[in-house]
N, C-alpha and C positions, 0 to 999 in steps of 0.2 A: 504494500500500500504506500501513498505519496507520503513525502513530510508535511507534518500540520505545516500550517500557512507560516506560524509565528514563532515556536519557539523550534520548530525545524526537528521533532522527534517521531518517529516513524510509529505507531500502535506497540508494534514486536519490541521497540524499544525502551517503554514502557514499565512500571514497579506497581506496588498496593502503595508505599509512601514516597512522602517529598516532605524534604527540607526548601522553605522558601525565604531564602534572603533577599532584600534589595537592591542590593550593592553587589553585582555581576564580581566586583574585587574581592568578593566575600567567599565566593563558590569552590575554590580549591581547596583553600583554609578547611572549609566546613568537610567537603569529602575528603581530607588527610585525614580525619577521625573514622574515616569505612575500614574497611577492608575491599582491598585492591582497586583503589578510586580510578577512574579512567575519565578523560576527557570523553564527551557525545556529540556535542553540538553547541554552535554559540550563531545567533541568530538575531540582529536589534538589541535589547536590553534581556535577553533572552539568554543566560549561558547556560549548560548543562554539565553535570559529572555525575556517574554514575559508581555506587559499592557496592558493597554489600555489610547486613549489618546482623547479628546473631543467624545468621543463614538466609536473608532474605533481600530482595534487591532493594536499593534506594536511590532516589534521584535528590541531586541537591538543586535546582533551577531557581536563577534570581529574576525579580518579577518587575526588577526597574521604579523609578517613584511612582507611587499614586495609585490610586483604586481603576481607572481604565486599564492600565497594563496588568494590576495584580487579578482580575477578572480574567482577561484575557489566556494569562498562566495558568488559572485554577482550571479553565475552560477546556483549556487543550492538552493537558496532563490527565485530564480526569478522563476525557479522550483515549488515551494510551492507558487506561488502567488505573488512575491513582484513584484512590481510598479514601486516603488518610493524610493531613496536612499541617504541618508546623509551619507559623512564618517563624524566624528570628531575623529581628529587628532592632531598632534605636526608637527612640523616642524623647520630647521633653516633661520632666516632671512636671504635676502639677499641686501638689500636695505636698505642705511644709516637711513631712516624712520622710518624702518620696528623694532619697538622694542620689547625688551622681555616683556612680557606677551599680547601685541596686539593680535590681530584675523586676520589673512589672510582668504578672503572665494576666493577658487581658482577660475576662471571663463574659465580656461585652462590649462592644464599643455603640457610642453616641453615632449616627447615622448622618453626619454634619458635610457630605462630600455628593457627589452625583450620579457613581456609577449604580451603587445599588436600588437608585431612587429609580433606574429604567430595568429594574426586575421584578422587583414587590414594594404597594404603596408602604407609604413610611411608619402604619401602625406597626408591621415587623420588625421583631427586634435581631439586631443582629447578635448573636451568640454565641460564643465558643461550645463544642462538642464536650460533653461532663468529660467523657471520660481520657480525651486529649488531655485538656485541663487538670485531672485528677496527678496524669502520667508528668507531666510538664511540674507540678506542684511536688509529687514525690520525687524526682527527679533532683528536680534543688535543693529538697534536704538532703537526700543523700549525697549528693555533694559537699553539701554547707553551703549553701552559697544566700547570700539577702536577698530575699523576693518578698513585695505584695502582688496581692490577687482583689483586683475589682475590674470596675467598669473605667474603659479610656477612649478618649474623643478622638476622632476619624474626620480629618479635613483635607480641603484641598490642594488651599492654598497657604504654601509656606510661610512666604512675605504678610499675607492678611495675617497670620499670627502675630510676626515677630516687626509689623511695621504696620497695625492697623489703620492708627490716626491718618495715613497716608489714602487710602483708599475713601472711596468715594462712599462707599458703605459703613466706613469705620464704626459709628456710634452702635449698629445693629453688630459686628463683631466685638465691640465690647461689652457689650453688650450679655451676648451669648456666652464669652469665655466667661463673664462674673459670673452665669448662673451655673458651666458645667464645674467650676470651681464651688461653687457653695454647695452644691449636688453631693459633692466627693471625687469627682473624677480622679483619677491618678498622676493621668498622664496624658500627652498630646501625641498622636502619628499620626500613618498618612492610609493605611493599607487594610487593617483590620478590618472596616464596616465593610468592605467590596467582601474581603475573604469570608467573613463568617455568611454574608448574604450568599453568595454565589455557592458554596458547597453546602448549606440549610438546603437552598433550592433543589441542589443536585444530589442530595440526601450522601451527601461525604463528611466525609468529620474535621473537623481544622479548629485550631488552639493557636496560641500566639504569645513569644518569650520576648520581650524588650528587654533592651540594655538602655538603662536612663545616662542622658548626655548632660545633661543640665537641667536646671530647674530655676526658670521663669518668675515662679512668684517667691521660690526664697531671695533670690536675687531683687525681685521690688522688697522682699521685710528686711533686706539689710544682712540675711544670714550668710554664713559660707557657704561655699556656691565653684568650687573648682570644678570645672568640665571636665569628664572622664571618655576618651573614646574607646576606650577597651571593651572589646564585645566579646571577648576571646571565655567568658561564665555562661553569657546566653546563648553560645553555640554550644559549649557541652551539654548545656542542661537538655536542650533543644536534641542533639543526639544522645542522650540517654533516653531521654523522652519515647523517643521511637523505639527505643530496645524495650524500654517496658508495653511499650504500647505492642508490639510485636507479641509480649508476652501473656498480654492482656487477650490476643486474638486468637492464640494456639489453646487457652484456657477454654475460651467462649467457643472453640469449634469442637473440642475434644466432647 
């Protein structure tokens, strides 16, 4: 059969999971924790590498910024077979807790972006899969590693965040981040609302591991506030994740 249009993988190509990072520079890094990682295909914002991981295949594909490209990913993977979905990602804090280098594992995101708005009207929530979630949570204690677990805001635009007053709209984005702030939010990304919508729809299961980069409103109280770019916790946690989740399937099939 031909290669999908976008990310260039053939069906036969194919696994049950997928590690989904953003950052195409991220995808080798992540498959050097498989067994026998192997370059697939690199296509647009589209790279691929393939392992294997407790005896079963894995694809690591990164899905590029933003909820239309991470759709499109979840779309044409799911195509060739996927299942099952990790993002690991970045994100900014939003909660005076929430610090730089911690792990957010999203258990929902705010629906604040476009793509999922042209699948299902907006009373659907977008949701991570329990039991992703569960594997992604056990995962990072057995690590050790700092994680919170809630709900995190899914937008589009980077700049409208981090340069609202400037936009034409501005008063309605500050609007909105006052209130996902007083709500509890976590955390700020770009990718989550498309991923949980799009594999809800397609009855797949997908969760999602941030690495916090910074955090926005300690930064307005004044607090300490050093930027951490090291993702190198949310990607083990993210591949341990799948080995439990792998372990979680051979359970449920026995």
């Amino acid at each position: 059969m031909s290669e999908l249009y976008h990310v260039g993988l053939t069906p036969e190509q194919g696994a049950k999971y997928a590690i989904l990072p953003g950052d195409p520079g991220r995808v080798e890094k992540i498959a050097q924790l498989l067994e026998n990682p192997q370059f697939v295909a690199c296509r647009r914002e589209y790279k691929t590498y393939a392992g294997t991981l407790a005896g079963e295949r894995v694809l690591v594909t990164s899905t590029g910024i933003g909820g239309p490209s991470a759709a499109i990913a979840v779309e044409e993977l799911y195509m060739t077979g996927v299942r099952n979905f990790i993002r690991v990602g970045t994100c900014g804090g939003m909660q005076h807790q929430v610090m730089s280098g911690d792990m957010v594992v999203a258990t929902a995101a705010v629906r604040m972006e476009g793509t999922s708005k042209e699948y299902v009207p907006i009373e659907y929530p977008a949701a991570a899969d329990f039991d992703v979630t569960c594997a992604l949570v056990d995962a990072a204690r057995h690590l050790n590693k700092p994680f919170h677990t809630g709900v995190v805001q899914c937008k589009d635009s980077f700049y409208g965040q981090h340069d609202p007053g400037r936009m034409p709209v501005g008063v309605e984005l500050l609007n909105k981040w006052d209130a996902w702030v007083k709500a509890g939010c976590l955390a700020s990304e770009m990718e989550s609302a498309a991923l949980y919508t799009v594999a809800g729809i397609l009855r797949a299961r997908a969760g999602c591991v941030l690495s916090v980069i910074w955090n926005q409103e300690r930064e307005k109280a004044g607090l300490s506030n050093e930027p951490c770019h090291d993702t190198q916790a949310a990607i083990e946690v993210a591949v341990e994740a799948i080995r439990i989740l792998i372990s979680y399937n051979r359970q449920d099939s026995q």
